[in-house]
N, CA, C and O atoms as CSV, one atom per row, in Angstrom:
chain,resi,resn,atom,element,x,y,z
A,1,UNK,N,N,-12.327,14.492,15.402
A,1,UNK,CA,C,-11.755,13.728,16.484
A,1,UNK,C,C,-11.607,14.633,17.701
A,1,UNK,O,O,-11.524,15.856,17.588
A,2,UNK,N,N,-11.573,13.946,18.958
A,2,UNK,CA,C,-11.565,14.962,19.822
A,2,UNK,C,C,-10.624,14.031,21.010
A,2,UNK,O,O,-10.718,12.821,21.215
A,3,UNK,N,N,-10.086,14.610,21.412
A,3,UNK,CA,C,-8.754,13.866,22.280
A,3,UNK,C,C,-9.560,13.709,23.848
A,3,UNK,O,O,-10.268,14.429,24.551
A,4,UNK,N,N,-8.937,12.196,23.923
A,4,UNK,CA,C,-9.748,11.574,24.957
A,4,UNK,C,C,-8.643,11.444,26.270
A,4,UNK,O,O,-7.482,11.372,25.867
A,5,UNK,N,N,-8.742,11.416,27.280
A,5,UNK,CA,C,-7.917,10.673,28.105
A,5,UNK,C,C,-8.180,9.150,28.274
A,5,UNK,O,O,-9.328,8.711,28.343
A,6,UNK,N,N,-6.932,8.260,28.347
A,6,UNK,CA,C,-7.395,6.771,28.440
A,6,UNK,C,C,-6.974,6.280,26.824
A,6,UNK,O,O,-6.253,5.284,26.769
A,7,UNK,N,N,-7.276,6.753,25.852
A,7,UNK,CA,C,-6.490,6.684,24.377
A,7,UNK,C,C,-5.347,6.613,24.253
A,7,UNK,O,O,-4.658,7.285,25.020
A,8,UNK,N,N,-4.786,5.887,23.380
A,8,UNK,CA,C,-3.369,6.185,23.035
A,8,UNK,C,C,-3.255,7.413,21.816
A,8,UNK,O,O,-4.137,7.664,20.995
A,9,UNK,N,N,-1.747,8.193,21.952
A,9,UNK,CA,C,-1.941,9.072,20.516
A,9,UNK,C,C,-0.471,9.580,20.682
A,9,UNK,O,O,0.059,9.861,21.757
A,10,UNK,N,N,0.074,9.648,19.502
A,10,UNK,CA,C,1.672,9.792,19.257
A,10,UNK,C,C,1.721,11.175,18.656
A,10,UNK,O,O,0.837,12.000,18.887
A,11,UNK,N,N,2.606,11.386,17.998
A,11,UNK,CA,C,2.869,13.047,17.245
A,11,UNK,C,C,2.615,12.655,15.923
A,11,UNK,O,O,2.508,11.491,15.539
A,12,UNK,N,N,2.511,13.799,15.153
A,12,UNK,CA,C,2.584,13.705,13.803
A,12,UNK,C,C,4.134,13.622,13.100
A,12,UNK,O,O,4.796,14.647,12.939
A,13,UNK,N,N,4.534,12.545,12.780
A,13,UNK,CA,C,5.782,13.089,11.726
A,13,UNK,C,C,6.489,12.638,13.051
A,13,UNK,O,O,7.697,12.849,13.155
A,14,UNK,N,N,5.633,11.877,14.320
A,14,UNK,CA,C,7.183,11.328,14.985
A,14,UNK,C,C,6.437,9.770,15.125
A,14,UNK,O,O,5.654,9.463,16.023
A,15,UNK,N,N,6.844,8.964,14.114
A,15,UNK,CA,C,6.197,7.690,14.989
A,15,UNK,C,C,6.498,6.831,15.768
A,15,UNK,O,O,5.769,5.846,15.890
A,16,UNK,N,N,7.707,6.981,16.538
A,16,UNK,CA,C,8.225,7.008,17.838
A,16,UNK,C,C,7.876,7.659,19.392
A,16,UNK,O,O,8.115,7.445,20.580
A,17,UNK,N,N,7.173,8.560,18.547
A,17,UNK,CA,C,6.991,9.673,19.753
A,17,UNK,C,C,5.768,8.709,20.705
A,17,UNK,O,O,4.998,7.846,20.282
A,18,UNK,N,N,5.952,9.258,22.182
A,18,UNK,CA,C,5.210,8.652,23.196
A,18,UNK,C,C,4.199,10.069,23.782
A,18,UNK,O,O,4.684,11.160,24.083
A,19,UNK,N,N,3.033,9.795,23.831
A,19,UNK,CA,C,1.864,11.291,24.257
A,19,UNK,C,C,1.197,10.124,25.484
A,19,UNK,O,O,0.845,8.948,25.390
A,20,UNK,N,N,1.238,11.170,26.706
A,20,UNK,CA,C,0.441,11.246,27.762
A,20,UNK,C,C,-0.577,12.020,28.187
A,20,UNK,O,O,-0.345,12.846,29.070
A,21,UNK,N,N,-1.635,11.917,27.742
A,21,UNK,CA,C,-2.843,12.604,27.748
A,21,UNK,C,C,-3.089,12.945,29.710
A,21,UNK,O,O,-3.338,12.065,30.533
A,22,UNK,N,N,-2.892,14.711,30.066
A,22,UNK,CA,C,-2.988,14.756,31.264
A,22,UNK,C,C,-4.214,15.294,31.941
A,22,UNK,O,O,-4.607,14.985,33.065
A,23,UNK,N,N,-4.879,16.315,30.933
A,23,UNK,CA,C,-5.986,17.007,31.085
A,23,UNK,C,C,-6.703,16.975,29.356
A,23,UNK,O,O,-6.077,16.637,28.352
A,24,UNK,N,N,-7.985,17.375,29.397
A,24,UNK,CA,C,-8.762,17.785,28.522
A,24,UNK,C,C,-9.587,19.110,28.740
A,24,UNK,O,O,-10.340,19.460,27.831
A,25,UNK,N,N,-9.496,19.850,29.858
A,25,UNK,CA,C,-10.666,20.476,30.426
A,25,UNK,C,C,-10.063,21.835,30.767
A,25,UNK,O,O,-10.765,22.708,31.278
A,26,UNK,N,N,-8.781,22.025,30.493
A,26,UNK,CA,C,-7.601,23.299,30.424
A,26,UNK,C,C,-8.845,24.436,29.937
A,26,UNK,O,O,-9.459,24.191,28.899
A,27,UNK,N,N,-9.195,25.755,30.786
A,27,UNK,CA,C,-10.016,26.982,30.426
A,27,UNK,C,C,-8.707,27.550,29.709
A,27,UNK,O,O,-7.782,27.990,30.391
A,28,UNK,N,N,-8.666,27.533,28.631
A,28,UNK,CA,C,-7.967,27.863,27.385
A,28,UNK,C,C,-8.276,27.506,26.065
A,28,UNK,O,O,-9.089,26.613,25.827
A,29,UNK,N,N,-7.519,28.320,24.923
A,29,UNK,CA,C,-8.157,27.912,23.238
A,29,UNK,C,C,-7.298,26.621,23.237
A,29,UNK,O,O,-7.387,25.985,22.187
A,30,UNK,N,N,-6.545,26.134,24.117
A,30,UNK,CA,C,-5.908,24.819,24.580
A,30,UNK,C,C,-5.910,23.823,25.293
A,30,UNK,O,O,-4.841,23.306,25.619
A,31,UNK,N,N,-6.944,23.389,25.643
A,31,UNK,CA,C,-7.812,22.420,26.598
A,31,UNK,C,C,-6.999,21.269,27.162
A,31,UNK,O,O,-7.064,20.674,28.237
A,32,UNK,N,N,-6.289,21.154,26.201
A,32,UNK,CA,C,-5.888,19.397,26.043
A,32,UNK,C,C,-3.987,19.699,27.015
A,32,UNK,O,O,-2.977,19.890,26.337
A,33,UNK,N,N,-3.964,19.681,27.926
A,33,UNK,CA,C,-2.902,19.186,28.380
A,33,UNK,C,C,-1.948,17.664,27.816
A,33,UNK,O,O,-2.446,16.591,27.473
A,34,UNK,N,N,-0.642,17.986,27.865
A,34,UNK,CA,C,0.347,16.333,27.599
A,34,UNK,C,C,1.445,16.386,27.943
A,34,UNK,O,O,2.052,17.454,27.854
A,35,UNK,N,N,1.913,15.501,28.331
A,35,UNK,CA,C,3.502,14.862,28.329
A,35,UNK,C,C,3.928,14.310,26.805
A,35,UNK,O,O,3.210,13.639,26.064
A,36,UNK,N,N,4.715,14.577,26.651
A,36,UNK,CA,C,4.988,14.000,25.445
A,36,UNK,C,C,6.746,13.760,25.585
A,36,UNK,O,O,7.442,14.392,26.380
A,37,UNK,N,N,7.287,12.660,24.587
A,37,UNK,CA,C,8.515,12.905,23.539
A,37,UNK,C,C,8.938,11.942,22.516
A,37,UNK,O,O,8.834,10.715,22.500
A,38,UNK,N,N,9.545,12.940,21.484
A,38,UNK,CA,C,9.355,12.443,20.324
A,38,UNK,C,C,10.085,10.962,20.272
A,38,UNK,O,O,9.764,10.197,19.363
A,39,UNK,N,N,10.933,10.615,21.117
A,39,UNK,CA,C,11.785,9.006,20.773
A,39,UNK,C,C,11.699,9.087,22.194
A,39,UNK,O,O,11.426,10.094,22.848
A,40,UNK,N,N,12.076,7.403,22.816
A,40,UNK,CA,C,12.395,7.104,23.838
A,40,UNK,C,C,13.549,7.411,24.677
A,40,UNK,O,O,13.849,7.247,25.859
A,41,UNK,N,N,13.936,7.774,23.928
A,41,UNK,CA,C,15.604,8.550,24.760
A,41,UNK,C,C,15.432,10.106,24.998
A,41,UNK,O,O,16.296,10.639,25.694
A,42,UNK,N,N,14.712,10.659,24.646
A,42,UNK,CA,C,14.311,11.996,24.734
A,42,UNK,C,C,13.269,12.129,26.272
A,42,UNK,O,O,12.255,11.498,26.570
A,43,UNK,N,N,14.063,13.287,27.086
A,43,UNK,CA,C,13.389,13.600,28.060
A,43,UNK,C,C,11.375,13.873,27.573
A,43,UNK,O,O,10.778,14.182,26.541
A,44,UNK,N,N,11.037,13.593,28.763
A,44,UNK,CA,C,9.727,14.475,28.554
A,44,UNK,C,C,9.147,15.818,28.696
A,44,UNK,O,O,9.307,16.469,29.728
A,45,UNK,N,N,8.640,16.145,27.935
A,45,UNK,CA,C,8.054,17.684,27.638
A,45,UNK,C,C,6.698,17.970,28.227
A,45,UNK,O,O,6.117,16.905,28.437
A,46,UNK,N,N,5.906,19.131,28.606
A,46,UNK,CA,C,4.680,19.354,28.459
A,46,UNK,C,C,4.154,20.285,27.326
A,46,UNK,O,O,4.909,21.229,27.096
A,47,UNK,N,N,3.162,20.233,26.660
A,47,UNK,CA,C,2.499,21.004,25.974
A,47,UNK,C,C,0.902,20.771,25.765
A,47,UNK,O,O,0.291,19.742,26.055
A,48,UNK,N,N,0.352,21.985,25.182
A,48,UNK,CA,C,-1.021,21.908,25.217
A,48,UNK,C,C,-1.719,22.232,23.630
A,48,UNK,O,O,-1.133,23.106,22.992
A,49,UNK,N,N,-2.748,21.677,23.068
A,49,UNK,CA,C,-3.148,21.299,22.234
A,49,UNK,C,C,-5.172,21.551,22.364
A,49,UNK,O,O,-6.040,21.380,23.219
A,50,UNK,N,N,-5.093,21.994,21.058
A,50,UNK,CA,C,-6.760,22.269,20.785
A,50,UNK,C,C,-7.291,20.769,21.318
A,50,UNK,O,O,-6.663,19.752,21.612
A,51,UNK,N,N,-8.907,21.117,21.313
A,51,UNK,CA,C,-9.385,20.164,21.276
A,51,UNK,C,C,-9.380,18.709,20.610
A,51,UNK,O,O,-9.411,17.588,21.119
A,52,UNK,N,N,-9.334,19.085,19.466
A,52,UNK,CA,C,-8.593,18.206,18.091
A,52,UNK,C,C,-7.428,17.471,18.145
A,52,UNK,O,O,-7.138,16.641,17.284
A,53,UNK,N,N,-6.557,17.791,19.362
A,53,UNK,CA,C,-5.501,17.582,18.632
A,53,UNK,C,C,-4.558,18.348,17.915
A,53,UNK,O,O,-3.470,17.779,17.838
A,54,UNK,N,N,-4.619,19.546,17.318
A,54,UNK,CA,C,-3.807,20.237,16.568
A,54,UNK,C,C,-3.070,21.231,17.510
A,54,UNK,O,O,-3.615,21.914,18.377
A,55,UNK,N,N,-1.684,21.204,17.191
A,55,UNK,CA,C,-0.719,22.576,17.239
A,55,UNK,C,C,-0.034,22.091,16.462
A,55,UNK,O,O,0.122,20.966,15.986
A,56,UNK,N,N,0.733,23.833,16.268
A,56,UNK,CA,C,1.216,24.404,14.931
A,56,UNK,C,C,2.061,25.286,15.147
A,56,UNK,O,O,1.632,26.226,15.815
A,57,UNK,N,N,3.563,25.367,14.697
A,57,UNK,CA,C,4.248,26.367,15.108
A,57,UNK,C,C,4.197,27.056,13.624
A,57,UNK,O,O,4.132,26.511,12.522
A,58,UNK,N,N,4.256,28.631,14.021
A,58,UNK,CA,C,4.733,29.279,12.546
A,58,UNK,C,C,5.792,28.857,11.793
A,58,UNK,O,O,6.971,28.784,12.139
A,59,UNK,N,N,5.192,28.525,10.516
A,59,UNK,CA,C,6.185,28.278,9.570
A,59,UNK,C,C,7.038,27.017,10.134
A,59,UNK,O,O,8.266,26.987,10.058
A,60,UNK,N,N,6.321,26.064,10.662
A,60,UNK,CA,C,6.616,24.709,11.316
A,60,UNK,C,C,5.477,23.695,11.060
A,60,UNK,O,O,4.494,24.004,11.733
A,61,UNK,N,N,5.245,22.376,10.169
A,61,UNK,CA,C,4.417,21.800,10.030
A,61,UNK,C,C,3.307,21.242,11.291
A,61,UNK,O,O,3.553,21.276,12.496
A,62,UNK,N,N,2.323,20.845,10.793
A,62,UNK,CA,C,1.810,20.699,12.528
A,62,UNK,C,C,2.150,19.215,13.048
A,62,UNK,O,O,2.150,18.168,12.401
A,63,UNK,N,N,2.367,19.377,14.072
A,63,UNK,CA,C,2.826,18.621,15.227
A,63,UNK,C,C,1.840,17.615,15.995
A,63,UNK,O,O,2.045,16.599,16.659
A,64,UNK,N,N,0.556,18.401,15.586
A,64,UNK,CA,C,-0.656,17.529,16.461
A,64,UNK,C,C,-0.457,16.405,17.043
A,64,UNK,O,O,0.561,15.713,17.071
A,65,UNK,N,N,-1.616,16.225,17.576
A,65,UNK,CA,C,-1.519,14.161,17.785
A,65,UNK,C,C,-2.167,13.275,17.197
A,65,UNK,O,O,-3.086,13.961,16.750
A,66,UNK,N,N,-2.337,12.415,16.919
A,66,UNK,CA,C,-2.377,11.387,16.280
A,66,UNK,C,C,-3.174,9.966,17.283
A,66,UNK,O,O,-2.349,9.396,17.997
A,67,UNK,N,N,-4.510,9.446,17.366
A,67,UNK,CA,C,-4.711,8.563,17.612
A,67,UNK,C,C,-4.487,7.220,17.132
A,67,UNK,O,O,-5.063,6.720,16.166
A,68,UNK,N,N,-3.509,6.592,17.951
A,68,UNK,CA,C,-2.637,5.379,17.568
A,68,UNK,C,C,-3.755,4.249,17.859
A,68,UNK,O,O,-4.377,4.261,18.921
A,69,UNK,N,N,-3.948,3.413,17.005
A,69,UNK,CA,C,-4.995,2.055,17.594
A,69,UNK,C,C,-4.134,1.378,18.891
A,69,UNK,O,O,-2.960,1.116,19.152
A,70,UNK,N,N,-5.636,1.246,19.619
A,70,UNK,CA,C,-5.024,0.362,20.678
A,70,UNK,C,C,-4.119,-0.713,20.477
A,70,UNK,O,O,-3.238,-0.934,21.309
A,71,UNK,N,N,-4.298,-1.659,19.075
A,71,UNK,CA,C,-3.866,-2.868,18.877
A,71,UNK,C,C,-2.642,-2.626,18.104
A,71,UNK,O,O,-2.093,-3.568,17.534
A,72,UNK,N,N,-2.077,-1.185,18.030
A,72,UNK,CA,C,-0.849,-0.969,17.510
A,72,UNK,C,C,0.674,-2.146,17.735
A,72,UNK,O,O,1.423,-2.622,16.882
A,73,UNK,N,N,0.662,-2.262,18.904
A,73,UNK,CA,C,2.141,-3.259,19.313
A,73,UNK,C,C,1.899,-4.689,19.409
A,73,UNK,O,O,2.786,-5.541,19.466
A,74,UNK,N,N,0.380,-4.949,19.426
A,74,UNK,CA,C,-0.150,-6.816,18.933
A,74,UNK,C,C,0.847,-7.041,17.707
A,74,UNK,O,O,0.984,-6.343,16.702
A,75,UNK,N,N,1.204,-7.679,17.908
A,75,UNK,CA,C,2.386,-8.458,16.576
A,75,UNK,C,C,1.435,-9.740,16.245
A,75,UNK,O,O,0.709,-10.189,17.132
A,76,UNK,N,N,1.458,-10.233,15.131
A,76,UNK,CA,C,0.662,-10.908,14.216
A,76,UNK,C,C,1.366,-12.899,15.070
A,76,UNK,O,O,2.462,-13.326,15.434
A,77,UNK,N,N,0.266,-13.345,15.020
A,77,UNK,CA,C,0.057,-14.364,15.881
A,77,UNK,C,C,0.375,-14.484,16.998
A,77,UNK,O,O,0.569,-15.640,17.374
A,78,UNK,N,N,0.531,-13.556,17.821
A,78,UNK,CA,C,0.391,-13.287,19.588
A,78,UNK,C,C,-0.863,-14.136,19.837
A,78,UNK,O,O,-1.671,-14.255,18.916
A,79,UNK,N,N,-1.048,-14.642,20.838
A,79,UNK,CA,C,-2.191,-15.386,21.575
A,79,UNK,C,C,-2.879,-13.867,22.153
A,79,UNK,O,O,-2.403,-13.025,22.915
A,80,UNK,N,N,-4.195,-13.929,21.435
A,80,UNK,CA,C,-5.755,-12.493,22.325
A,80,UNK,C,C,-6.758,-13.387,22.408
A,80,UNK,O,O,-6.877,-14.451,21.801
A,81,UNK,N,N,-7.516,-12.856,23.249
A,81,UNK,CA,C,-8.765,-13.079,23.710
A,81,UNK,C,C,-9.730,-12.810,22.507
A,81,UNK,O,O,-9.113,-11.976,21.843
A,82,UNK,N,N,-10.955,-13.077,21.846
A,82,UNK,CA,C,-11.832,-12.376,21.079
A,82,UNK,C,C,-13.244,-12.413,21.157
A,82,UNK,O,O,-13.724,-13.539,21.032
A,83,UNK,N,N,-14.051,-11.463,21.333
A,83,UNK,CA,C,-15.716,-11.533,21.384
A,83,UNK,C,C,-16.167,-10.955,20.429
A,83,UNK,O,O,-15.775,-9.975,19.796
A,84,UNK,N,N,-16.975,-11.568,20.346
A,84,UNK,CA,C,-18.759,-10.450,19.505
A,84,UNK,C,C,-19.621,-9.629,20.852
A,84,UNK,O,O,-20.465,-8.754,20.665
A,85,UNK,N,N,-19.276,-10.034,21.933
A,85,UNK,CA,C,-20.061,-9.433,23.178
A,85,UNK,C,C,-21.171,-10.665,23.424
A,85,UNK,O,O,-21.390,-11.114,24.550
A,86,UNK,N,N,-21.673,-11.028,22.517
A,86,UNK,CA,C,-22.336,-12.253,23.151
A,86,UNK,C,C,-22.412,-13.459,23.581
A,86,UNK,O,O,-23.264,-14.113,24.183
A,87,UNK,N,N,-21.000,-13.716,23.022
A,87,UNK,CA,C,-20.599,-14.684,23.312
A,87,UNK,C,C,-19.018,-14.692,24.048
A,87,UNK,O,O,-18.143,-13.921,23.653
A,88,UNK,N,N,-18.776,-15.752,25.257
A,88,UNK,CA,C,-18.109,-15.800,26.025
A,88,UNK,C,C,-16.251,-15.545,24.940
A,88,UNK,O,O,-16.103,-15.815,23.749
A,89,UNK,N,N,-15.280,-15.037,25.796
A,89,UNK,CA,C,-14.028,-14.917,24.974
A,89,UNK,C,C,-13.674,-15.643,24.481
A,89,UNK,O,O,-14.161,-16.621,25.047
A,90,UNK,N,N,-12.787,-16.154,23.321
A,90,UNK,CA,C,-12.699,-17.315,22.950
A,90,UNK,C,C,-10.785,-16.897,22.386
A,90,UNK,O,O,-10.371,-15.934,21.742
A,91,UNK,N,N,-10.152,-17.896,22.881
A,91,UNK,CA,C,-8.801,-18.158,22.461
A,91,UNK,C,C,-8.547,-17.827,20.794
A,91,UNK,O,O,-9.417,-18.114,19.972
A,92,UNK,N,N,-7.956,-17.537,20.615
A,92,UNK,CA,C,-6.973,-17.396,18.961
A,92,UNK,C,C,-6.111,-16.442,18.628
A,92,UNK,O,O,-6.213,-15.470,19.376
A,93,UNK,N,N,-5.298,-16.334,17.798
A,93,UNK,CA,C,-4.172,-15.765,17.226
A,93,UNK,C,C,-4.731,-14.301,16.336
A,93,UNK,O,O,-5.600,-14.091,15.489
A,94,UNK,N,N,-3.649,-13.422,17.093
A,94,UNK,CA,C,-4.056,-12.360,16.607
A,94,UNK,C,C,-3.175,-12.073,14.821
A,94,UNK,O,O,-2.051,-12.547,14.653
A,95,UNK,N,N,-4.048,-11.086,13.393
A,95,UNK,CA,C,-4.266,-11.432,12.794
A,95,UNK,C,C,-4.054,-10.221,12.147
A,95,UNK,O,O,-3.923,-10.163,10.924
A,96,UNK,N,N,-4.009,-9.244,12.880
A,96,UNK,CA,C,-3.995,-7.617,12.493
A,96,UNK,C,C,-4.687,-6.918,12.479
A,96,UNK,O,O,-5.636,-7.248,13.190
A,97,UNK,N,N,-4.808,-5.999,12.025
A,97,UNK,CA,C,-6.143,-4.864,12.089
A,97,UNK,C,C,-6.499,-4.990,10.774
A,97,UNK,O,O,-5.643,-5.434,10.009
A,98,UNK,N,N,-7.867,-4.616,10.228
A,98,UNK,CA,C,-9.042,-4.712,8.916
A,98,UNK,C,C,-8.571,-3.015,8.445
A,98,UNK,O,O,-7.908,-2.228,9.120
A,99,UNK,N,N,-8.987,-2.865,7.481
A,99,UNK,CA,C,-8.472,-1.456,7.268
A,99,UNK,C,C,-9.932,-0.367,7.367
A,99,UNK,O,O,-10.048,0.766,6.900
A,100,UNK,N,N,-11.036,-1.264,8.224
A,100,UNK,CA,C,-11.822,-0.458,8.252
A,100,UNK,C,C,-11.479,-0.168,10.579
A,100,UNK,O,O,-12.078,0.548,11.382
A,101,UNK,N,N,-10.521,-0.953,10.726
A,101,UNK,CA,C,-9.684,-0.466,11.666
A,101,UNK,C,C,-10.000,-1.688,13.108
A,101,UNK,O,O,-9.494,-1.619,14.228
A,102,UNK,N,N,-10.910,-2.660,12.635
A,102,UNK,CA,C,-10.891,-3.481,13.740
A,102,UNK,C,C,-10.389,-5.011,13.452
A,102,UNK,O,O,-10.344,-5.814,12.520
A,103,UNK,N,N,-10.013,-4.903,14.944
A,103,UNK,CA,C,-8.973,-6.164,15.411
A,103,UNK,C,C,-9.611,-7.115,14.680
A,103,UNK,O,O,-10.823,-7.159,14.469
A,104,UNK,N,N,-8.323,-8.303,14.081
A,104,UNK,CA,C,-8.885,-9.152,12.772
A,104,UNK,C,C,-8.122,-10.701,14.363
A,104,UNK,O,O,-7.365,-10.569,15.325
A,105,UNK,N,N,-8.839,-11.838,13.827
A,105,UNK,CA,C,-7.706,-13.171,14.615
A,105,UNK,C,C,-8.033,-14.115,13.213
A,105,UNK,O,O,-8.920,-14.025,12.364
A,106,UNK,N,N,-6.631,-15.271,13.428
A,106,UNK,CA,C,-6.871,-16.326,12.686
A,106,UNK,C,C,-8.292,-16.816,13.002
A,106,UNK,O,O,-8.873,-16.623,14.070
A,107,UNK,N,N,-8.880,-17.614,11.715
A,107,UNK,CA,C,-9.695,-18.321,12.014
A,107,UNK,C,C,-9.482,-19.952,13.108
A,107,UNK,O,O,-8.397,-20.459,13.392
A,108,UNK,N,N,-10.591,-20.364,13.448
A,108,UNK,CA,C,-10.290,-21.423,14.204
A,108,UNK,C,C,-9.135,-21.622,15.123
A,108,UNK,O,O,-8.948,-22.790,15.465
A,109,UNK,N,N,-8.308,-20.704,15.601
A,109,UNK,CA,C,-7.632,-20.827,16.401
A,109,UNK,C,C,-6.119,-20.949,15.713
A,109,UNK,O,O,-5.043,-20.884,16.307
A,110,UNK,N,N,-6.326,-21.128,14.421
A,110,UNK,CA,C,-5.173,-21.405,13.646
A,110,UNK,C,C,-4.022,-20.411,13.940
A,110,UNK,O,O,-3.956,-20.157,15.143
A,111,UNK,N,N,-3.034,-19.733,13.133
A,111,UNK,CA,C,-2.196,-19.429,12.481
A,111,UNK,C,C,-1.970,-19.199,11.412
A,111,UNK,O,O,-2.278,-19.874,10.429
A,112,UNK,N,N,-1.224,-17.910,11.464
A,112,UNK,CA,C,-0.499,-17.303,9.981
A,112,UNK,C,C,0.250,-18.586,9.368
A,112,UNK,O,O,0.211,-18.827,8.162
A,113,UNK,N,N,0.807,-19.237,10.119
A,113,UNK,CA,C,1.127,-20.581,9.204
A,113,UNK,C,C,0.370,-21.503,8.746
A,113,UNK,O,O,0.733,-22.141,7.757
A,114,UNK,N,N,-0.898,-21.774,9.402
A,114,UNK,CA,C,-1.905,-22.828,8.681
A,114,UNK,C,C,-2.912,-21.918,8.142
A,114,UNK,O,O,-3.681,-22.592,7.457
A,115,UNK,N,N,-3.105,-21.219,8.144
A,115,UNK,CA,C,-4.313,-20.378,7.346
A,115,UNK,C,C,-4.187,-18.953,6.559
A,115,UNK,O,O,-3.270,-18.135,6.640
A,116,UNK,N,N,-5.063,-18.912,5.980
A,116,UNK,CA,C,-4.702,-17.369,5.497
A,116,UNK,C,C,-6.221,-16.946,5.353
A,116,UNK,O,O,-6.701,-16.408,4.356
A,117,UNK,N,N,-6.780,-17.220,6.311
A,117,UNK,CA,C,-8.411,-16.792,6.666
A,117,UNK,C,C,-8.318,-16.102,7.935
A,117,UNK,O,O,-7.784,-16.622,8.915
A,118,UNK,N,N,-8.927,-14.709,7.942
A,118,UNK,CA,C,-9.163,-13.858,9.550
A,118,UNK,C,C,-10.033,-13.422,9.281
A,118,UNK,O,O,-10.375,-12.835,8.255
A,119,UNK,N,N,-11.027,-13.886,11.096
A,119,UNK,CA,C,-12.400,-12.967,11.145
A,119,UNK,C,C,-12.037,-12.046,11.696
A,119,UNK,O,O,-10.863,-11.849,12.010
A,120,UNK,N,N,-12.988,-11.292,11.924
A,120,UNK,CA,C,-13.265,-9.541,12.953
A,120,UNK,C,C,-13.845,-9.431,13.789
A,120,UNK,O,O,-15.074,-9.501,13.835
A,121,UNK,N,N,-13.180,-9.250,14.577
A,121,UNK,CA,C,-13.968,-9.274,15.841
A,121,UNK,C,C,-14.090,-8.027,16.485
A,121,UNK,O,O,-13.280,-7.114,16.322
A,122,UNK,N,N,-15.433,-7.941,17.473
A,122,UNK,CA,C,-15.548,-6.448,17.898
A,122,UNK,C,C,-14.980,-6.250,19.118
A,122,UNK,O,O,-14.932,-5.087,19.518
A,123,UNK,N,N,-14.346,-7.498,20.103
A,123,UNK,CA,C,-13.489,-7.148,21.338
A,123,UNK,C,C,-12.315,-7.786,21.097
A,123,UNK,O,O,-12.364,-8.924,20.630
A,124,UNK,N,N,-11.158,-7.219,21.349
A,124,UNK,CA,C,-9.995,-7.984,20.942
A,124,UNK,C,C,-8.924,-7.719,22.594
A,124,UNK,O,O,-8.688,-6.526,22.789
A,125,UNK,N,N,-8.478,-8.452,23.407
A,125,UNK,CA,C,-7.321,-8.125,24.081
A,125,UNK,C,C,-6.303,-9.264,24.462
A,125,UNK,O,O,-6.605,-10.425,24.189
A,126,UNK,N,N,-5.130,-8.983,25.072
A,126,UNK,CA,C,-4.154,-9.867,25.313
A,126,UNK,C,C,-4.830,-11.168,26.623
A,126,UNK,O,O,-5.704,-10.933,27.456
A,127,UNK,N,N,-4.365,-12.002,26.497
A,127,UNK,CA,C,-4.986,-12.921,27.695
A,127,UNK,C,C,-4.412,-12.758,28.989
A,127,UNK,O,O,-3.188,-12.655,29.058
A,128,UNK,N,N,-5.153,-12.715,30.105
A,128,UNK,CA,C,-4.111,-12.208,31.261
A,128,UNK,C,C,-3.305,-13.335,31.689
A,128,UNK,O,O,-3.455,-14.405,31.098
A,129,UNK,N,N,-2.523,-13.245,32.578
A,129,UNK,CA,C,-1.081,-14.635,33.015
A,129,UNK,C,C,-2.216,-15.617,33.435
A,129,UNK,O,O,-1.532,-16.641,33.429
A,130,UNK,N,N,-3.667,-16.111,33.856
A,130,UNK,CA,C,-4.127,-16.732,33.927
A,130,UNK,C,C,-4.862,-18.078,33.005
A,130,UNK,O,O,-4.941,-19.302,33.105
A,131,UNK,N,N,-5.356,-16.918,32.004
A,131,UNK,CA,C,-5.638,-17.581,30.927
A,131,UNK,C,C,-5.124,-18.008,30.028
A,131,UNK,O,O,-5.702,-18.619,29.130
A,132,UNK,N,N,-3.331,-17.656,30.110
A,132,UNK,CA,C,-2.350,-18.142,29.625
A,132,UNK,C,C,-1.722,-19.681,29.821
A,132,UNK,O,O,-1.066,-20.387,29.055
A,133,UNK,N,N,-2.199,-19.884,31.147
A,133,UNK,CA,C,-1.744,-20.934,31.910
A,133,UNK,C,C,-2.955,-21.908,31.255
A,133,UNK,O,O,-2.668,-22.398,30.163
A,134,UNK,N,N,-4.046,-22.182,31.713
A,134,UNK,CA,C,-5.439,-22.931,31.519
A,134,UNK,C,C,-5.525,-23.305,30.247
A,134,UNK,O,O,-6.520,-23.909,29.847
């Protein structure tokens, strides 16, 4: 794995923690610039991190980061958008993630209450205040 800017990615061992990816390109064995902190009530920090992802304090487990799925805070039947790419977005209820890691929706537009069938889809996002309305 190699830490991207534009990704989401939390700490290890904090799954609260919030990471702001600031640089990648740091001339150091530490490339990866961040903001980070471990809970929301906790000021923010900077620190810097291998390419990977990894730091490690002595005799301190590692701390690295952690790429969080985008679709982490989708809660299960939220109204998303969904494509295959070839075909135009299409309305339905989101469904969870597949454990091979992509965004799942009810079938037919349904619900966790009328169904217990989800496809996979390869574009998944929230609908904007427009397409909410229509």
């Amino acid at each position: 794995m190699k830490i991207e800017k534009g990704k989401k990615y939390r700490l290890r061992g904090y799954p609260e923690s919030e990471v702001v990816i600031l640089d990648t390109e740091l001339d150091s064995p530490y490339p990866v610039a961040a903001k980070l902190r471990t809970c929301p009530a906790d000021p923010w920090e900077l620190s810097t991190y291998t390419e990977g992802g990894s730091y490690s304090v002595r005799g301190v487990r590692d701390i690295g980061l952690i790429e969080v799925s985008p679709y982490a805070d989708f809660k299960v039947d939220e109204p998303v958008m969904v494509s295959d790419g070839d075909l135009p977005y299409r309305r339905r209820y989101f469904a969870g993630i597949g454990p091979d890691g992509i965004p799942r929706a009810w079938d037919g537009g349904a619900t966790s209450w009328t169904t217990d069938v989800s496809i996979a889809w390869n574009y998944c996002r929230r609908p904007t205040p427009e397409e909410l309305k229509s």
